[in-house]
CHARMM-style PDB file with segment names, atoms N, HN, CA, C and O in Angstrom:
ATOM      1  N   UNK     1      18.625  72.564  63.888  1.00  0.00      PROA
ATOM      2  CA  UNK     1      17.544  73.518  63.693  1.00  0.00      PROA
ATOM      3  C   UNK     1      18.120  74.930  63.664  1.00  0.00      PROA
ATOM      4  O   UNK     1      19.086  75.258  64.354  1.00  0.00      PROA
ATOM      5  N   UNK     2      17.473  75.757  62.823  1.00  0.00      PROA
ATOM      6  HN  UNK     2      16.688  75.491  62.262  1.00  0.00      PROA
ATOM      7  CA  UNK     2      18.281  77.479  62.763  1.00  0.00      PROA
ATOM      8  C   UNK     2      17.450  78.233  63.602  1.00  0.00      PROA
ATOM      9  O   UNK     2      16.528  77.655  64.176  1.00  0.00      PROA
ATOM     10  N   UNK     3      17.632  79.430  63.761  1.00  0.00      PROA
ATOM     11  HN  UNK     3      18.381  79.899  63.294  1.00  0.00      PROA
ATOM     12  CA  UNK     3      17.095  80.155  64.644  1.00  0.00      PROA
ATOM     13  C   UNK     3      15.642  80.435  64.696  1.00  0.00      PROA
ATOM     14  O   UNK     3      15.028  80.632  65.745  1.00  0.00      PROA
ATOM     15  N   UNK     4      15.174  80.442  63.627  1.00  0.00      PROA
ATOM     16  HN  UNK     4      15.673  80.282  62.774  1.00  0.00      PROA
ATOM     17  CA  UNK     4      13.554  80.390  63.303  1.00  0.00      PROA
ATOM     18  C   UNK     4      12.630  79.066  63.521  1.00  0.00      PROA
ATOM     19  O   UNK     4      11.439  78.832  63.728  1.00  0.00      PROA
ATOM     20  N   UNK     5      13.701  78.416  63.378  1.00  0.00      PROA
ATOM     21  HN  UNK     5      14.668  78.607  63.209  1.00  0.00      PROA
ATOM     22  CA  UNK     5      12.313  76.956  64.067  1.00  0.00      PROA
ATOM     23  C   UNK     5      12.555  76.486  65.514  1.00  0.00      PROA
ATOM     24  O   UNK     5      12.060  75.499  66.057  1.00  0.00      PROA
ATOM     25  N   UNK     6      13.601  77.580  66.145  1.00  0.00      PROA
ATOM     26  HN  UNK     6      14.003  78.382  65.704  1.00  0.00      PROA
ATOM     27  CA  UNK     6      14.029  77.329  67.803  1.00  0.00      PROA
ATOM     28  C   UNK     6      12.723  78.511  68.000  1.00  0.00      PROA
ATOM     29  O   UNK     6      11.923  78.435  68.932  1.00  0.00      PROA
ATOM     30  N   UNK     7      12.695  79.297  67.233  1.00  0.00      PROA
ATOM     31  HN  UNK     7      13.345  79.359  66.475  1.00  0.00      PROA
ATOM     32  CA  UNK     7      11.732  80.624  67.873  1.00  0.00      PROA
ATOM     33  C   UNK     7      10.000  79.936  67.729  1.00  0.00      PROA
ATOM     34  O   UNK     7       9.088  80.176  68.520  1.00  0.00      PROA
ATOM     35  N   UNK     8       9.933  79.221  66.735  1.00  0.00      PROA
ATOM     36  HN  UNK     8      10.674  79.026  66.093  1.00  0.00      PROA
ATOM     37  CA  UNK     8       8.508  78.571  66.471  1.00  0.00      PROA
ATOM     38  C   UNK     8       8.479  77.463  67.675  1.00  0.00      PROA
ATOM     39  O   UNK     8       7.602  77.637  68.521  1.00  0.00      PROA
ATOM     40  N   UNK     9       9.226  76.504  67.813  1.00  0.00      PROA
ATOM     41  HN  UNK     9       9.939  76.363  67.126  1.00  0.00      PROA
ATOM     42  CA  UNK     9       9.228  75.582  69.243  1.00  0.00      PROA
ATOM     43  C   UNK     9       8.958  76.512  70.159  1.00  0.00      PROA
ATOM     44  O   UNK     9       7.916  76.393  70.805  1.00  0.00      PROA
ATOM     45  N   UNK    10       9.839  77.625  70.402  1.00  0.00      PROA
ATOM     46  HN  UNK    10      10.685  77.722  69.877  1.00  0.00      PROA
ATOM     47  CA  UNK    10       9.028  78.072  72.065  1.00  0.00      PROA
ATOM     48  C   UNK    10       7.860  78.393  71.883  1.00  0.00      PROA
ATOM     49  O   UNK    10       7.015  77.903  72.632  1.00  0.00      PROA
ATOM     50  N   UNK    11       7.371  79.505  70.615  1.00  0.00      PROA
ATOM     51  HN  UNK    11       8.057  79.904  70.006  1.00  0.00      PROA
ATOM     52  CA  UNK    11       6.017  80.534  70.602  1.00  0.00      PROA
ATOM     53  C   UNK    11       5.150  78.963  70.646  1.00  0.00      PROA
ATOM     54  O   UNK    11       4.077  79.043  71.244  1.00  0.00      PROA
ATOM     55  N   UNK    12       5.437  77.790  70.176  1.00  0.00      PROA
ATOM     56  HN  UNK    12       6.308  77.724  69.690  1.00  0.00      PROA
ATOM     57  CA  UNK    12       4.431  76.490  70.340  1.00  0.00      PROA
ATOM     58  C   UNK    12       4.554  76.174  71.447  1.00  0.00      PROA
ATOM     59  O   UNK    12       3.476  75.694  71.798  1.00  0.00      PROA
ATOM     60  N   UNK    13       5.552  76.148  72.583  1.00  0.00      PROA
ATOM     61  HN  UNK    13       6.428  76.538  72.298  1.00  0.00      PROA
ATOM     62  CA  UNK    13       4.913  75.889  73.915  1.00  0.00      PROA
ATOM     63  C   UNK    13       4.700  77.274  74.961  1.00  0.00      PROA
ATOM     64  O   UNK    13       4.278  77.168  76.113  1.00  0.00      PROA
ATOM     65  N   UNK    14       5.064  78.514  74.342  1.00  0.00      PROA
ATOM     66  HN  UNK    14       5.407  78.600  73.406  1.00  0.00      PROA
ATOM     67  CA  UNK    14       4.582  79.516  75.215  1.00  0.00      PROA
ATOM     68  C   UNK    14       2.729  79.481  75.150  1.00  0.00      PROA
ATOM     69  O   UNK    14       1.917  79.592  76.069  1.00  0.00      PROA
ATOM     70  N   UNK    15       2.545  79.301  73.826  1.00  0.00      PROA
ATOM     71  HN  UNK    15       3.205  79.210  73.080  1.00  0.00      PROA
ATOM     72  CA  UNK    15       1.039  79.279  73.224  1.00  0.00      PROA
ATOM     73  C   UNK    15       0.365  78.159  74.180  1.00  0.00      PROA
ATOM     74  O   UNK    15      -0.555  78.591  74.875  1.00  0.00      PROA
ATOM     75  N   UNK    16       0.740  76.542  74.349  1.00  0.00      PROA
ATOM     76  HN  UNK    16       1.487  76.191  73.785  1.00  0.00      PROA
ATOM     77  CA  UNK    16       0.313  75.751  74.478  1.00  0.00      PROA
ATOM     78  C   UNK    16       0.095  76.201  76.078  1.00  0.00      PROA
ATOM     79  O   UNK    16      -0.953  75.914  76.656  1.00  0.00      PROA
ATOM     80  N   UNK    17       1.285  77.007  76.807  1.00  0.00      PROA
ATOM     81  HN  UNK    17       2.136  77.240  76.337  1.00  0.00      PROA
ATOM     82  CA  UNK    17       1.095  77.115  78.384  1.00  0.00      PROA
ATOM     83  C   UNK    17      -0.128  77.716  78.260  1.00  0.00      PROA
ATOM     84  O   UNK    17      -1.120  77.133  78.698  1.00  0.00      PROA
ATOM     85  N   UNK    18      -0.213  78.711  77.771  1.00  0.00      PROA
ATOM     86  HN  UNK    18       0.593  79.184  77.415  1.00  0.00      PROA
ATOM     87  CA  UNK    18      -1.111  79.722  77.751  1.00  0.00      PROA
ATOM     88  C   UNK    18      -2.700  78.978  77.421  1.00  0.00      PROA
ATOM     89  O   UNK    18      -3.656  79.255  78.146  1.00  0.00      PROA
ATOM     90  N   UNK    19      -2.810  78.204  76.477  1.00  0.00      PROA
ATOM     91  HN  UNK    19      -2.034  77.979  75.888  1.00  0.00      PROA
ATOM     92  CA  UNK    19      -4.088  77.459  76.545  1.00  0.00      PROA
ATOM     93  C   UNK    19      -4.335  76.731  77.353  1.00  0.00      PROA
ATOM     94  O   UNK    19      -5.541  76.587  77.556  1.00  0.00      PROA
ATOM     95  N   UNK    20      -3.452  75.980  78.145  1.00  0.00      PROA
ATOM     96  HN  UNK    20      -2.473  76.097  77.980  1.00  0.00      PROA
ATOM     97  CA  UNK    20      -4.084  75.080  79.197  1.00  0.00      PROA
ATOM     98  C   UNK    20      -4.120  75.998  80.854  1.00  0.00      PROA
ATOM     99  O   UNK    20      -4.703  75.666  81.886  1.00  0.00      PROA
ATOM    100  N   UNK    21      -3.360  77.083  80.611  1.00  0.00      PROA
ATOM    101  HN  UNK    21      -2.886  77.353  79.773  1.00  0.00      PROA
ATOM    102  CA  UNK    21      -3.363  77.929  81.895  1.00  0.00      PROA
ATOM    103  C   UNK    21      -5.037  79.080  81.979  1.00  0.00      PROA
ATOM    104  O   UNK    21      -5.364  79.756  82.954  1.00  0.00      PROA
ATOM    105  N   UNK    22      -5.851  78.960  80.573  1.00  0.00      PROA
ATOM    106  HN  UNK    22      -5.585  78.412  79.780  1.00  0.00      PROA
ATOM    107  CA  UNK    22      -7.243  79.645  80.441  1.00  0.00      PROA
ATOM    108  C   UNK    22      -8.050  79.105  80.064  1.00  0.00      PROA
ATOM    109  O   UNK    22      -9.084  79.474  79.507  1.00  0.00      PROA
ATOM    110  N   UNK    23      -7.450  77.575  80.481  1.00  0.00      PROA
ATOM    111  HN  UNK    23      -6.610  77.275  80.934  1.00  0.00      PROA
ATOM    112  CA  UNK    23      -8.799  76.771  80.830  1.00  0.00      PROA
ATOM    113  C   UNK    23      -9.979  76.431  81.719  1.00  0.00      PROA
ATOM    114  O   UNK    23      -9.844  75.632  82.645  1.00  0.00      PROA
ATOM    115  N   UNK    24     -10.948  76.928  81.497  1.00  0.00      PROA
ATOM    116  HN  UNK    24     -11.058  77.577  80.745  1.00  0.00      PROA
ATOM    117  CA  UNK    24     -12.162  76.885  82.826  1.00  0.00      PROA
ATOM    118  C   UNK    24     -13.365  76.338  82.251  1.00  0.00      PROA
ATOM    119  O   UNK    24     -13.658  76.254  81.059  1.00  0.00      PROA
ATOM    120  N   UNK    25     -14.163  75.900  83.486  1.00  0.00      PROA
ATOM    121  HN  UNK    25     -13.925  75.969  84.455  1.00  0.00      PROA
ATOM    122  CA  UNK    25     -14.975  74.676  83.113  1.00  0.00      PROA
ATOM    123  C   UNK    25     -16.001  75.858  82.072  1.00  0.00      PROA
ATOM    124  O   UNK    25     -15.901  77.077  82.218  1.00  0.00      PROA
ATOM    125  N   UNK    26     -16.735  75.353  81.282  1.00  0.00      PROA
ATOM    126  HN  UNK    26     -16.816  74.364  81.164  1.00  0.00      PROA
ATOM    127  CA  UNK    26     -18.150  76.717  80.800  1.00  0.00      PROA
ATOM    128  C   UNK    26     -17.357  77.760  79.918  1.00  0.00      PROA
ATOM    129  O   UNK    26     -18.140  78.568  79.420  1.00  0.00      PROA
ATOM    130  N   UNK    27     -15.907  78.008  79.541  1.00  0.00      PROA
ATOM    131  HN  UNK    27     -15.270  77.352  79.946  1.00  0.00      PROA
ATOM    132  CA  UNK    27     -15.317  78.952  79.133  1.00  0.00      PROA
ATOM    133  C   UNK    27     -14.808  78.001  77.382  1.00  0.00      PROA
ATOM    134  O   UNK    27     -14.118  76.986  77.282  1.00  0.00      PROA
ATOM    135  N   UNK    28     -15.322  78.642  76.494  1.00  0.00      PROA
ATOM    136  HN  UNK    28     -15.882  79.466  76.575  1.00  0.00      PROA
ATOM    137  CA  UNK    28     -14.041  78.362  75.198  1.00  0.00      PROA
ATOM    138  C   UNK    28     -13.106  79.500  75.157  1.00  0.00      PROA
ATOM    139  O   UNK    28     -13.186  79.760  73.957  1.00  0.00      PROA
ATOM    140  N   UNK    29     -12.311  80.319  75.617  1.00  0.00      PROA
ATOM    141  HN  UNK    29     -12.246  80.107  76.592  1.00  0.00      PROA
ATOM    142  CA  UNK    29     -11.055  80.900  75.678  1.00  0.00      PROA
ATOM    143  C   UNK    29      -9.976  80.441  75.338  1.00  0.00      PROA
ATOM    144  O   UNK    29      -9.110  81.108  74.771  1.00  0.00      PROA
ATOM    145  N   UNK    30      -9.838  78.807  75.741  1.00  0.00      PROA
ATOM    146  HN  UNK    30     -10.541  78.265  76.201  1.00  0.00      PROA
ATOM    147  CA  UNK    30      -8.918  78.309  75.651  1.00  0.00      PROA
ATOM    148  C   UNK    30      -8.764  77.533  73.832  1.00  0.00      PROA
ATOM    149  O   UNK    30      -7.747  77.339  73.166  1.00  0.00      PROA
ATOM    150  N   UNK    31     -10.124  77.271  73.524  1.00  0.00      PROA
ATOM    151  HN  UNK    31     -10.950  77.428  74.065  1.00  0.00      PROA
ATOM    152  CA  UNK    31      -9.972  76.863  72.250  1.00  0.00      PROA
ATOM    153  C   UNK    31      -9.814  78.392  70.688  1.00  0.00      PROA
ATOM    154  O   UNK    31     -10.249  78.374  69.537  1.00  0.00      PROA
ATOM    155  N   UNK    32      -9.091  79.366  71.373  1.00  0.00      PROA
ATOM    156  HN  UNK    32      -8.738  79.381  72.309  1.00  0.00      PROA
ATOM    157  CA  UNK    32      -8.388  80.590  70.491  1.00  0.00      PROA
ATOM    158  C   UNK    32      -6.979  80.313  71.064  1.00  0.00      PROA
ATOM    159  O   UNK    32      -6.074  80.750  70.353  1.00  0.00      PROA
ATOM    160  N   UNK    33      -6.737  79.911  71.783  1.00  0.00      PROA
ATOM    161  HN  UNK    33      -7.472  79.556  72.361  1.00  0.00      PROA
ATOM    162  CA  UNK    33      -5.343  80.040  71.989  1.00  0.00      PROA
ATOM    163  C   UNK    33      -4.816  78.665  71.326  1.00  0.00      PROA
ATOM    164  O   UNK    33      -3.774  78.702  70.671  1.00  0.00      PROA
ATOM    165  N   UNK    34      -5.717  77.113  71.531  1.00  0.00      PROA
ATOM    166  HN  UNK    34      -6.563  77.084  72.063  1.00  0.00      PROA
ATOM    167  CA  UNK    34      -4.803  76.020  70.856  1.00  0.00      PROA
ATOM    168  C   UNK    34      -5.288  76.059  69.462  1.00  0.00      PROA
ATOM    169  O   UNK    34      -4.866  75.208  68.679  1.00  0.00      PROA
ATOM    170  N   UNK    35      -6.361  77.198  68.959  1.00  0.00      PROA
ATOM    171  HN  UNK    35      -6.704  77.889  69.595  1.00  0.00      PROA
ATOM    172  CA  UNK    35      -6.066  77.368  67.659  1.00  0.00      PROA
ATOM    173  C   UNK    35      -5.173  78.050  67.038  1.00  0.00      PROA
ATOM    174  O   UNK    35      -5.314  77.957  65.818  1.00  0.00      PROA
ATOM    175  N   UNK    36      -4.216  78.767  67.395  1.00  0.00      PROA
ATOM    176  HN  UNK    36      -4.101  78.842  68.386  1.00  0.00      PROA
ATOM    177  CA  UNK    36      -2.870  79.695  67.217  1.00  0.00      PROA
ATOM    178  C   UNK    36      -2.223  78.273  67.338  1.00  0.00      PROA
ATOM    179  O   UNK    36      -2.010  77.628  66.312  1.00  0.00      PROA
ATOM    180  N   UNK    37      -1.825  77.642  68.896  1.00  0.00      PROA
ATOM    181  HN  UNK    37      -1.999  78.166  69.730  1.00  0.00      PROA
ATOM    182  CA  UNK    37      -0.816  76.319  68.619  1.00  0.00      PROA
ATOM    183  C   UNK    37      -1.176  75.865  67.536  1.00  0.00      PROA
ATOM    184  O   UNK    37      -0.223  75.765  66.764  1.00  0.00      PROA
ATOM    185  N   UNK    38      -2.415  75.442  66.992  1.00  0.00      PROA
ATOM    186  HN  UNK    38      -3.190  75.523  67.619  1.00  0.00      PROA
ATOM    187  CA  UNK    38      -1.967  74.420  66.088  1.00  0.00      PROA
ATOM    188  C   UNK    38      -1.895  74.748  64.940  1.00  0.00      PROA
ATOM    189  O   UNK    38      -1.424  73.792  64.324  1.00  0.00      PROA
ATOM    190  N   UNK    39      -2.200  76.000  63.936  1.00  0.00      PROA
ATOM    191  HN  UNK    39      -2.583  76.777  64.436  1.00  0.00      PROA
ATOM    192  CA  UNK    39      -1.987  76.679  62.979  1.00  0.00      PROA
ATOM    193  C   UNK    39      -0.162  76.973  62.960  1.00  0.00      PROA
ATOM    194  O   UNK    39       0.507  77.225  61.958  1.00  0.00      PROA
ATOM    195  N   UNK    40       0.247  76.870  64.139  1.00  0.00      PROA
ATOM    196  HN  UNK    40      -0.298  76.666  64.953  1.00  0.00      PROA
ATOM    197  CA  UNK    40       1.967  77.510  64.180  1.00  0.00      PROA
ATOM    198  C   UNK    40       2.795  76.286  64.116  1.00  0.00      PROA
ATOM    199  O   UNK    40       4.007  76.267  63.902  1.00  0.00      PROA
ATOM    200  N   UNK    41       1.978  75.201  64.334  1.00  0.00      PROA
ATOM    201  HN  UNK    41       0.993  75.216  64.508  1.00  0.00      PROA
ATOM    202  CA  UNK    41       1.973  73.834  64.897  1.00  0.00      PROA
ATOM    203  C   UNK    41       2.379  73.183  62.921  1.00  0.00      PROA
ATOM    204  O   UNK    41       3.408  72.593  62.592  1.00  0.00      PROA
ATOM    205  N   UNK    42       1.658  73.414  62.342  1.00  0.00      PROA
ATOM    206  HN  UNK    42       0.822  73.893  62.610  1.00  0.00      PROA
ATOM    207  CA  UNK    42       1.316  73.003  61.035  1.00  0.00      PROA
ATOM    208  C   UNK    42       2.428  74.045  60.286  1.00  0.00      PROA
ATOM    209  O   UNK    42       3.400  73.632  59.655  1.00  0.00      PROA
ATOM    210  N   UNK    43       2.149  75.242  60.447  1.00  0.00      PROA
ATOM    211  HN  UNK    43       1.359  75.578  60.960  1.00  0.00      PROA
ATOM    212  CA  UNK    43       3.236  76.243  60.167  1.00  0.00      PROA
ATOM    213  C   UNK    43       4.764  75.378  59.769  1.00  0.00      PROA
ATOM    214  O   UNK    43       5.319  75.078  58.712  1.00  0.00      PROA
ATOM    215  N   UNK    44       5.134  75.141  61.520  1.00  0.00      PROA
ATOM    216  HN  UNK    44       4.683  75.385  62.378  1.00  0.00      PROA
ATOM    217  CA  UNK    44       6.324  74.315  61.690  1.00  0.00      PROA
ATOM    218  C   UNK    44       6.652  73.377  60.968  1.00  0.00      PROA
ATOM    219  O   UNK    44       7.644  73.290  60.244  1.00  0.00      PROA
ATOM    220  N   UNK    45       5.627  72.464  61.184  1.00  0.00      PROA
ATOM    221  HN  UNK    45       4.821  72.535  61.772  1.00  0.00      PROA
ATOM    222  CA  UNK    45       6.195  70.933  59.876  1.00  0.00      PROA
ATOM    223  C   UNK    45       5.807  70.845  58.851  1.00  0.00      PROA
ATOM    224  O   UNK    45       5.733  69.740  58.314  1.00  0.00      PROA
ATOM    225  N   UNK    46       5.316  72.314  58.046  1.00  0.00      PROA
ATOM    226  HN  UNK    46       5.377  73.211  58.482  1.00  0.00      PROA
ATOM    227  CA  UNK    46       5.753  72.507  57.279  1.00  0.00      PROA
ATOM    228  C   UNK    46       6.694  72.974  56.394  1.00  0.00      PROA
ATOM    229  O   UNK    46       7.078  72.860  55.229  1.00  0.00      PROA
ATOM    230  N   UNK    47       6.994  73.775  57.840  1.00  0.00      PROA
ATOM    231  HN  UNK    47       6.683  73.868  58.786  1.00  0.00      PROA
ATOM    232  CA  UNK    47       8.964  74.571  57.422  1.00  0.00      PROA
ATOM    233  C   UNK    47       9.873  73.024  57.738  1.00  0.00      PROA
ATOM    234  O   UNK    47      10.977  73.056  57.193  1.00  0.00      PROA
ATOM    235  N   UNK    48       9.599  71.749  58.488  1.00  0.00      PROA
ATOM    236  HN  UNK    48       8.702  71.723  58.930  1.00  0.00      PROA
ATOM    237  CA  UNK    48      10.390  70.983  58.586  1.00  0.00      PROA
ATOM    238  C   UNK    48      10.610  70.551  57.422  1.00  0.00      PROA
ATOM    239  O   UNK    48      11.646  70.959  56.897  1.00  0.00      PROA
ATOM    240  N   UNK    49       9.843  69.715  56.729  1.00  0.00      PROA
ATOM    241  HN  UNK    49       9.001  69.383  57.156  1.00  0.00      PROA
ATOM    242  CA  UNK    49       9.370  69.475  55.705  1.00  0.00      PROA
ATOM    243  C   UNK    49       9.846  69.791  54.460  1.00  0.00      PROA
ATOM    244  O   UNK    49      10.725  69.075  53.980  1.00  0.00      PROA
ATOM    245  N   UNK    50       9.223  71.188  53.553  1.00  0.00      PROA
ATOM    246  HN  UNK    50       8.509  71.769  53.943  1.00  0.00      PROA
ATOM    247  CA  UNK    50       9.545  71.232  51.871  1.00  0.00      PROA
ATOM    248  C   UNK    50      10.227  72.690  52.504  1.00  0.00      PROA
ATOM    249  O   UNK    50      10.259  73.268  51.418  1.00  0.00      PROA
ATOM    250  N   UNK    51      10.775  73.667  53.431  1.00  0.00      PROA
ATOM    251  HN  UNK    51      10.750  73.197  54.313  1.00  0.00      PROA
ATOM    252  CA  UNK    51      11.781  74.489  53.021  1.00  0.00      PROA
ATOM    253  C   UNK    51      12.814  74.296  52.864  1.00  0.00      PROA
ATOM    254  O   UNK    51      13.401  75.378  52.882  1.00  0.00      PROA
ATOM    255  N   UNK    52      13.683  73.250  52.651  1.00  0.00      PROA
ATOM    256  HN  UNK    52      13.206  72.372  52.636  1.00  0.00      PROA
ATOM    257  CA  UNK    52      15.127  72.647  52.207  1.00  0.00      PROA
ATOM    258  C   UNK    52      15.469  72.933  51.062  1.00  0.00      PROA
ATOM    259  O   UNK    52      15.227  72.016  50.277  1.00  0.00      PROA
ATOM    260  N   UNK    53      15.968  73.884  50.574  1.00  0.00      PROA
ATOM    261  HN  UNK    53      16.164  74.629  51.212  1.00  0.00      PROA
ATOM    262  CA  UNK    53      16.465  73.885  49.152  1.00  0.00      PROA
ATOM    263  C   UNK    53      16.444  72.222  48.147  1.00  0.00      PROA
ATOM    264  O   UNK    53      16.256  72.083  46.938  1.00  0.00      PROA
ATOM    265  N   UNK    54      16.671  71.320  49.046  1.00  0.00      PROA
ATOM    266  HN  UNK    54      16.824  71.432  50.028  1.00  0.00      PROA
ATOM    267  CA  UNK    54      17.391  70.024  48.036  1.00  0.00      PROA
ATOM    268  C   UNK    54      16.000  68.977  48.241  1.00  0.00      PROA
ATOM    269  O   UNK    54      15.926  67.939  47.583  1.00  0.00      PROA
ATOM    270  N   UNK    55      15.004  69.345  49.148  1.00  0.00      PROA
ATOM    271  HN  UNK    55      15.064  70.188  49.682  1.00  0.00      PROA
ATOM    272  CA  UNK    55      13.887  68.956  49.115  1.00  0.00      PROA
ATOM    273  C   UNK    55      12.108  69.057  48.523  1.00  0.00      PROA
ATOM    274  O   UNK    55      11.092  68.370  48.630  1.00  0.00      PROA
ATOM    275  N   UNK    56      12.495  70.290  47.903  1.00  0.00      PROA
ATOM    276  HN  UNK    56      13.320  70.849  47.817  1.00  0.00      PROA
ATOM    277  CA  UNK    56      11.432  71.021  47.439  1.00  0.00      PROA
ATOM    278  C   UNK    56      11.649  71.623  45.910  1.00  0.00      PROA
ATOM    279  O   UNK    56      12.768  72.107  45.737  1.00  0.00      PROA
ATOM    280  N   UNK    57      11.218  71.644  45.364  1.00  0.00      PROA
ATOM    281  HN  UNK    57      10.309  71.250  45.504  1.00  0.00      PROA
ATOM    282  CA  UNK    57      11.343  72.127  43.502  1.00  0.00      PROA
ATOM    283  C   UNK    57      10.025  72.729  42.807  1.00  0.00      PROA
ATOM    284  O   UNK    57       9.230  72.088  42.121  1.00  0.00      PROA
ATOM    285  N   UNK    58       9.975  73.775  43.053  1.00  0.00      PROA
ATOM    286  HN  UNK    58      10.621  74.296  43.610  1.00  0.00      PROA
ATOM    287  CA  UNK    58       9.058  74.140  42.667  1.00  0.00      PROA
ATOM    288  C   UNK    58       9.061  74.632  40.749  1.00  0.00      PROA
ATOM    289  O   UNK    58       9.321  75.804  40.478  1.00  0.00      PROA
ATOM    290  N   UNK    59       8.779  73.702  39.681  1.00  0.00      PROA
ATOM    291  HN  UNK    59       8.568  72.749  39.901  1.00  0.00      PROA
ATOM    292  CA  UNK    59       9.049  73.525  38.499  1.00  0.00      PROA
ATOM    293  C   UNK    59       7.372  73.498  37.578  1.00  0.00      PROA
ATOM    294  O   UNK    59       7.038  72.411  37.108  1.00  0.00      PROA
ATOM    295  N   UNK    60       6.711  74.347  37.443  1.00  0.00      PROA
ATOM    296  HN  UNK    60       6.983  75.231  37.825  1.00  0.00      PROA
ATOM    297  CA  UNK    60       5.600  73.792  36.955  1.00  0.00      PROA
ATOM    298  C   UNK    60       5.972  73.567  35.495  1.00  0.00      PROA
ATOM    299  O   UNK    60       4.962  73.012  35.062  1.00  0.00      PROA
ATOM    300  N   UNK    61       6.886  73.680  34.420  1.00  0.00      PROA
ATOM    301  HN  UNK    61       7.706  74.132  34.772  1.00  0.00      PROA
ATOM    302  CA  UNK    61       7.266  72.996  32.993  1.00  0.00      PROA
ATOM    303  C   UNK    61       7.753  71.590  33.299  1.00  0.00      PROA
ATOM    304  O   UNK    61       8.662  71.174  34.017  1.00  0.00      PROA
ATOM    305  N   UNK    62       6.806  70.961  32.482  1.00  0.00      PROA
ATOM    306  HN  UNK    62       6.068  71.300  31.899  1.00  0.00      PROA
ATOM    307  CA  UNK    62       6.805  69.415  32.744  1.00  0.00      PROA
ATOM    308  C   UNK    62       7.991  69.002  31.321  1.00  0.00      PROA
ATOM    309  O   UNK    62       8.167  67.791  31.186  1.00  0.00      PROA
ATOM    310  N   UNK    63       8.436  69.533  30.742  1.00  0.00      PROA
ATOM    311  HN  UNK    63       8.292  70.516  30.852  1.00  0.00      PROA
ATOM    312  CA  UNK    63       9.276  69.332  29.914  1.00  0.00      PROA
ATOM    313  C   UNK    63      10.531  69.906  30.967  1.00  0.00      PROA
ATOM    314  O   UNK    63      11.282  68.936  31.077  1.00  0.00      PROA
ATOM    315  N   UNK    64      10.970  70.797  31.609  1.00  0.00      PROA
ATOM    316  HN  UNK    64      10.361  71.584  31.520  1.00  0.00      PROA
ATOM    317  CA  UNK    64      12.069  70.876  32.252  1.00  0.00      PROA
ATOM    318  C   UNK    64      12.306  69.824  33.681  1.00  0.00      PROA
ATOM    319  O   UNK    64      13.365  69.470  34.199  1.00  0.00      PROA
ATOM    320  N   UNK    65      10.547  69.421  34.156  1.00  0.00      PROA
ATOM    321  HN  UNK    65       9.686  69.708  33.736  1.00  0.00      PROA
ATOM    322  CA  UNK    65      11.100  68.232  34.845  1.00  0.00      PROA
ATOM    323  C   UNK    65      11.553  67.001  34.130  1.00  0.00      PROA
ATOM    324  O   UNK    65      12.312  66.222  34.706  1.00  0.00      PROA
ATOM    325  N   UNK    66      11.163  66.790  32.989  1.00  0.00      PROA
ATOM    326  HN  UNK    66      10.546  67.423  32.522  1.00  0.00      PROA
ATOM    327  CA  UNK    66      11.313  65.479  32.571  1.00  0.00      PROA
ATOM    328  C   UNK    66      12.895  65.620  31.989  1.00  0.00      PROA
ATOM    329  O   UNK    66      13.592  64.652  31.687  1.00  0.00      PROA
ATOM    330  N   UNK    67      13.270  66.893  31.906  1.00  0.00      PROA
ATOM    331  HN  UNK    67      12.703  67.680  32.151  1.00  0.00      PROA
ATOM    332  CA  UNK    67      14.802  66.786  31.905  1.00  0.00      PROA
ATOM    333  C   UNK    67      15.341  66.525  33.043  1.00  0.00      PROA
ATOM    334  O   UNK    67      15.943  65.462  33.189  1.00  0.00      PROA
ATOM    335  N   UNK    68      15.261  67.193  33.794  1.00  0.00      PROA
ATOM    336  HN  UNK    68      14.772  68.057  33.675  1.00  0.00      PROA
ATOM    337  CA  UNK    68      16.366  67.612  35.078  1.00  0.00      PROA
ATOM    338  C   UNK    68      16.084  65.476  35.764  1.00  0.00      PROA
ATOM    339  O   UNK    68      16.872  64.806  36.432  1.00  0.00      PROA
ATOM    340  N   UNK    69      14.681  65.064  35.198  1.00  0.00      PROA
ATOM    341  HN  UNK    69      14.041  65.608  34.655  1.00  0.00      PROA
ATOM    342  CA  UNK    69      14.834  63.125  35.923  1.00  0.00      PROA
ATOM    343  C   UNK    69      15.502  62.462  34.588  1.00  0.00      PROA
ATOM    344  O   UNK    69      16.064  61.446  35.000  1.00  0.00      PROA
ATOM    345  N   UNK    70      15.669  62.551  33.408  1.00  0.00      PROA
ATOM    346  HN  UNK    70      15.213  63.375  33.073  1.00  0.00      PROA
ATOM    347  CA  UNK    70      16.243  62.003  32.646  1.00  0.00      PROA
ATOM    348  C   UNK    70      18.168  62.317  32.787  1.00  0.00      PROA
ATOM    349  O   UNK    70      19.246  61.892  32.374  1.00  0.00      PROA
ATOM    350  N   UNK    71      17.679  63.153  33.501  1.00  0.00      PROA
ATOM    351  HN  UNK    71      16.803  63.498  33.837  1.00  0.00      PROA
ATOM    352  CA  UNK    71      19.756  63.533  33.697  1.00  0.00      PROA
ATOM    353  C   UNK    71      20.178  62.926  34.943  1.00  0.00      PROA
ATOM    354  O   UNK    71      21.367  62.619  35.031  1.00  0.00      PROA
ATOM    355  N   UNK    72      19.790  62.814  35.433  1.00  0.00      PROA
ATOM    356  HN  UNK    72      18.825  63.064  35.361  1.00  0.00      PROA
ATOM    357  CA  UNK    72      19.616  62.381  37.500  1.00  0.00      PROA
ATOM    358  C   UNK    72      19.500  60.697  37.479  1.00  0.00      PROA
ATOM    359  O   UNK    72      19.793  60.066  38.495  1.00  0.00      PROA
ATOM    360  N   UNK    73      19.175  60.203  36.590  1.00  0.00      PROA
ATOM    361  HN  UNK    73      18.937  60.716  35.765  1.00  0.00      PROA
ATOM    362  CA  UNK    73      19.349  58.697  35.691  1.00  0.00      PROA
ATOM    363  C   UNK    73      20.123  58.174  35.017  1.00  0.00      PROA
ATOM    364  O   UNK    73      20.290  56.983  34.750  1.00  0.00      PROA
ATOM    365  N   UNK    74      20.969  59.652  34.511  1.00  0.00      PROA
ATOM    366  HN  UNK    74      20.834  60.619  34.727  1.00  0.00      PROA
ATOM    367  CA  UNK    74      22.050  58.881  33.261  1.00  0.00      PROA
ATOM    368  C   UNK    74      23.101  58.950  34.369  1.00  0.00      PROA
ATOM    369  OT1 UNK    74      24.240  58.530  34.166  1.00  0.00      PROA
TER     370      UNK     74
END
């Protein structure tokens, strides 16, 4: 992992302390804070996910994809 998804793991459990530490019975307080976790939460696996250079292709000419899979075949 690089330095930016070590910094998103903590701000996801500094966040998560923080929602279960302003939890009280009669209070939603706590449901603004695990809405930050889980927006940062989604954030994350989505940086796990398609930011990989060799995982993600963003190509909308369907004639240059149908090259770049006809070459990746031969």
């Amino acid at each position: 992992m690089i330095l930016r998804q070590k910094l998103q793991v903590m701000l996801i459990l500094l966040l998560t302390f923080f929602a279960f530490a302003s939890y009280s019975q009669g209070t939603t307080g706590w449901l603004q804070w695990l809405t930050a976790v889980l927006l940062i939460t989604f954030m994350f696996v989505f940086d796990i996910m398609f930011t990989n250079e060799h995982n993600f292709i963003f190509d909308p000419d369907a004639e240059n994809w149908r090259r770049k899979m006809e070459a990746a075949r031969a």
